[in-house]
The first five atom37 places (N, CA, C, CB, O) and aatype in JSON, in Angstrom:
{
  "aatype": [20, 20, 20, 20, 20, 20, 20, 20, 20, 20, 20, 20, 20, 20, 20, 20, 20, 20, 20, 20, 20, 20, 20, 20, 20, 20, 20, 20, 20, 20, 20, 20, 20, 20, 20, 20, 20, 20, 20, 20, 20, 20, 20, 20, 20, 20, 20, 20],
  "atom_mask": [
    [1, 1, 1, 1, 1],
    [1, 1, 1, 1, 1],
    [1, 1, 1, 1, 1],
    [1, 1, 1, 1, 1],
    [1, 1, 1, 1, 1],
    [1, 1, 1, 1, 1],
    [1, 1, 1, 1, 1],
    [1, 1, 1, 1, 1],
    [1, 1, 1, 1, 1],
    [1, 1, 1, 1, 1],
    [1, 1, 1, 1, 1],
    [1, 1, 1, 1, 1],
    [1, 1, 1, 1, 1],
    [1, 1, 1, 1, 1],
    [1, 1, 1, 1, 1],
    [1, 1, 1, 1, 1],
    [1, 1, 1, 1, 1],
    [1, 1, 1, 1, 1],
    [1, 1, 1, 1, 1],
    [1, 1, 1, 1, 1],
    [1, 1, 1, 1, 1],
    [1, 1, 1, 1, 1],
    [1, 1, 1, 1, 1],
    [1, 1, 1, 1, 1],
    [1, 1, 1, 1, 1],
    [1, 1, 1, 1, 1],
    [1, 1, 1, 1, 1],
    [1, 1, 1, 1, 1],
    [1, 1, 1, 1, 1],
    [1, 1, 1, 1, 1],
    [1, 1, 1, 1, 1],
    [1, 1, 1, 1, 1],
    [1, 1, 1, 1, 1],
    [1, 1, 1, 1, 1],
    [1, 1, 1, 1, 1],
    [1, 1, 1, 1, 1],
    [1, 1, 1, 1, 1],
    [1, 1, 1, 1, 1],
    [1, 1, 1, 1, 1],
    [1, 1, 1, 1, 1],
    [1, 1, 1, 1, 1],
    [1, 1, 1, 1, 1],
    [1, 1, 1, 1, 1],
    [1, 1, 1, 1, 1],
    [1, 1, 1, 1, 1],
    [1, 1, 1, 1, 1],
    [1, 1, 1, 1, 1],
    [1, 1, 1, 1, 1]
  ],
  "atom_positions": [
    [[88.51, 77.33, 110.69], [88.98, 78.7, 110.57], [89.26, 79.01, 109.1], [90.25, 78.93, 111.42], [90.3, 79.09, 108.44]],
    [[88.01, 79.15, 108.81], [88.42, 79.76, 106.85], [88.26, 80.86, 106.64], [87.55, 79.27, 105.54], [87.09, 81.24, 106.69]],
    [[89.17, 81.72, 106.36], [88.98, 83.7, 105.72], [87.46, 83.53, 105.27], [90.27, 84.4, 103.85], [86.73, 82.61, 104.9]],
    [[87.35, 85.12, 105.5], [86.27, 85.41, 104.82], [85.99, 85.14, 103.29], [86.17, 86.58, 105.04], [87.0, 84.75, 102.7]],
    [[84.85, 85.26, 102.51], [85.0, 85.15, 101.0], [85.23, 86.29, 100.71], [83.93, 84.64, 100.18], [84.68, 87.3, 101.14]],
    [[86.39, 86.15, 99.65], [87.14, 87.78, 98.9], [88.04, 88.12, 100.07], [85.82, 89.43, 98.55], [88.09, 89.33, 100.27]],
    [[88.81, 87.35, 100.94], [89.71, 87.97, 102.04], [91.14, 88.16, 101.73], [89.69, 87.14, 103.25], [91.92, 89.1, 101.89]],
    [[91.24, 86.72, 101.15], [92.65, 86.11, 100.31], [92.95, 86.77, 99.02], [92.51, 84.49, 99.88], [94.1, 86.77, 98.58]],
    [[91.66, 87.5, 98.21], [91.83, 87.83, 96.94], [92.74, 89.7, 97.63], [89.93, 87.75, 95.84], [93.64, 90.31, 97.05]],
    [[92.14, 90.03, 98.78], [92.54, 91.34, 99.28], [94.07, 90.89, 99.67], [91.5, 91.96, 100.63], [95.02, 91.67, 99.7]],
    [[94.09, 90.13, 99.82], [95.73, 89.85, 101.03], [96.42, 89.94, 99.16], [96.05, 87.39, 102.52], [96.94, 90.81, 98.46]],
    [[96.16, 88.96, 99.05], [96.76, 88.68, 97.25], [96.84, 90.13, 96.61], [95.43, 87.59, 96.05], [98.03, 90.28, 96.3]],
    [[96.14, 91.25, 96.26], [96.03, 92.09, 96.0], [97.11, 93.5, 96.35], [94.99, 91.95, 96.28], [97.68, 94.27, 95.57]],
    [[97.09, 93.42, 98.03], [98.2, 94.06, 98.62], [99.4, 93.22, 98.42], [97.97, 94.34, 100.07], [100.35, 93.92, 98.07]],
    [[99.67, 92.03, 98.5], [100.92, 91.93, 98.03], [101.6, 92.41, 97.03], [101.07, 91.05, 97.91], [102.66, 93.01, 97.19]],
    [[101.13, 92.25, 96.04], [101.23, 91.92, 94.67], [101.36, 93.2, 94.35], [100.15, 91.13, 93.97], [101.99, 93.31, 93.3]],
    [[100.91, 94.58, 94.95], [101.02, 96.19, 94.47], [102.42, 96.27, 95.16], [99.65, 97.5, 95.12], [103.36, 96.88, 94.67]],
    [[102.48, 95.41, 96.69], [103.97, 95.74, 96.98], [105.09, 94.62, 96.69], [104.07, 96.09, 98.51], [105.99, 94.42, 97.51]],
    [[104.98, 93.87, 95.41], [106.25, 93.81, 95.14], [105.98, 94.17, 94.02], [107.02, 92.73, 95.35], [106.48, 93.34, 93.26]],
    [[105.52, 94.85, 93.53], [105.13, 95.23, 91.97], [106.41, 96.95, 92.48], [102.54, 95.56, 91.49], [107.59, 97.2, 92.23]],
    [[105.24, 97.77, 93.28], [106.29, 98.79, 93.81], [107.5, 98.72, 94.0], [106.09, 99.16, 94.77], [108.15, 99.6, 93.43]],
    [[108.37, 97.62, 94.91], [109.65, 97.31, 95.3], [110.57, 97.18, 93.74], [109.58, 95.82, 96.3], [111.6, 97.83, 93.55]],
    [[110.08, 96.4, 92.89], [110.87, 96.0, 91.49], [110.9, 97.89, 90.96], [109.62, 94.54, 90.1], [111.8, 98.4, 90.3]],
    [[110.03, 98.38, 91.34], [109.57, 99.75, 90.08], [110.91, 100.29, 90.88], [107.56, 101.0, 90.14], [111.92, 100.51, 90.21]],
    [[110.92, 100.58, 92.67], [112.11, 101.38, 93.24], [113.65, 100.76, 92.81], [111.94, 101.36, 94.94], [114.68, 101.42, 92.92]],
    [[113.6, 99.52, 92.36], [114.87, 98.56, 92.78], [115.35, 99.37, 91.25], [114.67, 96.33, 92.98], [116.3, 100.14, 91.13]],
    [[114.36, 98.9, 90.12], [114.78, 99.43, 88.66], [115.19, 100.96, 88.41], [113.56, 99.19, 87.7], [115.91, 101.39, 87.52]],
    [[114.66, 101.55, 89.24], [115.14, 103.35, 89.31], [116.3, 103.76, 90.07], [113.99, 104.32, 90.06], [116.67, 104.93, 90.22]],
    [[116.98, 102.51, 90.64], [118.7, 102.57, 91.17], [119.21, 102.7, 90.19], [119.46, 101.41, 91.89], [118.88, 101.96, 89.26]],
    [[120.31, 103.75, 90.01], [121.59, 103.19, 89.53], [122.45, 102.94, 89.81], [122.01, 103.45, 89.03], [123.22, 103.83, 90.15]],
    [[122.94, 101.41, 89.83], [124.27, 101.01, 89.74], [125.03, 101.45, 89.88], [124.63, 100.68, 89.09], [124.97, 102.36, 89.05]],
    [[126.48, 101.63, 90.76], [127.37, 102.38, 90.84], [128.73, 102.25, 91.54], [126.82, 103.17, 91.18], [129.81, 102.81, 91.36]],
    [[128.2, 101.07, 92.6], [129.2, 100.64, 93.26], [128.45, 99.47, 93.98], [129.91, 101.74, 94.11], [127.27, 99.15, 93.86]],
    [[129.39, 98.91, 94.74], [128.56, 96.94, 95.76], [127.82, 97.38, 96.59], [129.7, 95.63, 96.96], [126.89, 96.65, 96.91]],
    [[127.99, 99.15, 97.46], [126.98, 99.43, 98.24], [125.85, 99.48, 97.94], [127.08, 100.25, 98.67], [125.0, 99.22, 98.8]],
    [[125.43, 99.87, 96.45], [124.35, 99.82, 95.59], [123.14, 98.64, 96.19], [124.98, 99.44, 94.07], [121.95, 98.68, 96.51]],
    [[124.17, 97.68, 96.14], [123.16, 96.36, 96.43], [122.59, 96.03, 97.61], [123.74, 95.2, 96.2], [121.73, 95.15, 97.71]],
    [[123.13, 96.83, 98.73], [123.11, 96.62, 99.83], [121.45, 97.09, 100.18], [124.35, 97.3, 100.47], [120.52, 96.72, 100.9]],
    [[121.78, 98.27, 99.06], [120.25, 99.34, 99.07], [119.86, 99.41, 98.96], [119.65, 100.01, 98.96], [119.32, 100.41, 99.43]],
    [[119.05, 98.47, 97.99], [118.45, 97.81, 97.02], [117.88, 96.53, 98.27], [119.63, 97.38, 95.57], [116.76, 96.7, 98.76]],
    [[118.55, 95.52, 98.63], [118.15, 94.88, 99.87], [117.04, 95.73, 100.8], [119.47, 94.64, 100.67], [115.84, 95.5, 100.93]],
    [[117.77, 96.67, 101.34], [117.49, 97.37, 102.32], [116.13, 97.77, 101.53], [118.62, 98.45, 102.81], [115.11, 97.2, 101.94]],
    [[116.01, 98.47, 100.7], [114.78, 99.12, 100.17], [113.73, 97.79, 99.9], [115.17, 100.08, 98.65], [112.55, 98.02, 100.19]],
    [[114.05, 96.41, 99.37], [113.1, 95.88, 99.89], [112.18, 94.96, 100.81], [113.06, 95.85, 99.45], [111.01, 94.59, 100.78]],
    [[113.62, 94.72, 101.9], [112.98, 93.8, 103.11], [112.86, 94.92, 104.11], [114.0, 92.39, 103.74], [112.25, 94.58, 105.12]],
    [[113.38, 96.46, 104.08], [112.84, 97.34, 105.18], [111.62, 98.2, 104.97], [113.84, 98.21, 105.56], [111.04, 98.28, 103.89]],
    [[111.15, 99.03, 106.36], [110.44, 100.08, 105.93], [109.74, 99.52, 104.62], [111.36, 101.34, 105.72], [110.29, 99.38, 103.53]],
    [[108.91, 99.34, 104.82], [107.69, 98.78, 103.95], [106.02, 98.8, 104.44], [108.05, 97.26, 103.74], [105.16, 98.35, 103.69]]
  ]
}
């Protein structure tokens, strides 16, 4: 059972735009209080 050729480079590809995205949303928080962090979590293990 081996991926197709160029299957892994696609899987690799979508990852990589979404944690590239998640850091870009996490960096456009501001800081403000401990709930902050919570939201920041939330924004990147949810809804994704």
């Amino acid at each position: 059972m081996r991926p197709a050729a160029g299957a892994m480079a696609l899987v690799e590809a979508a990852t990589t735009v979404k944690i590239v995205t998640a850091l870009r949303d996490v960096f456009a928080l501001e800081f403000n209080s401990r709930r902050d962090l919570m939201m920041v979590v939330a924004r990147i293990f949810c809804c994704r």
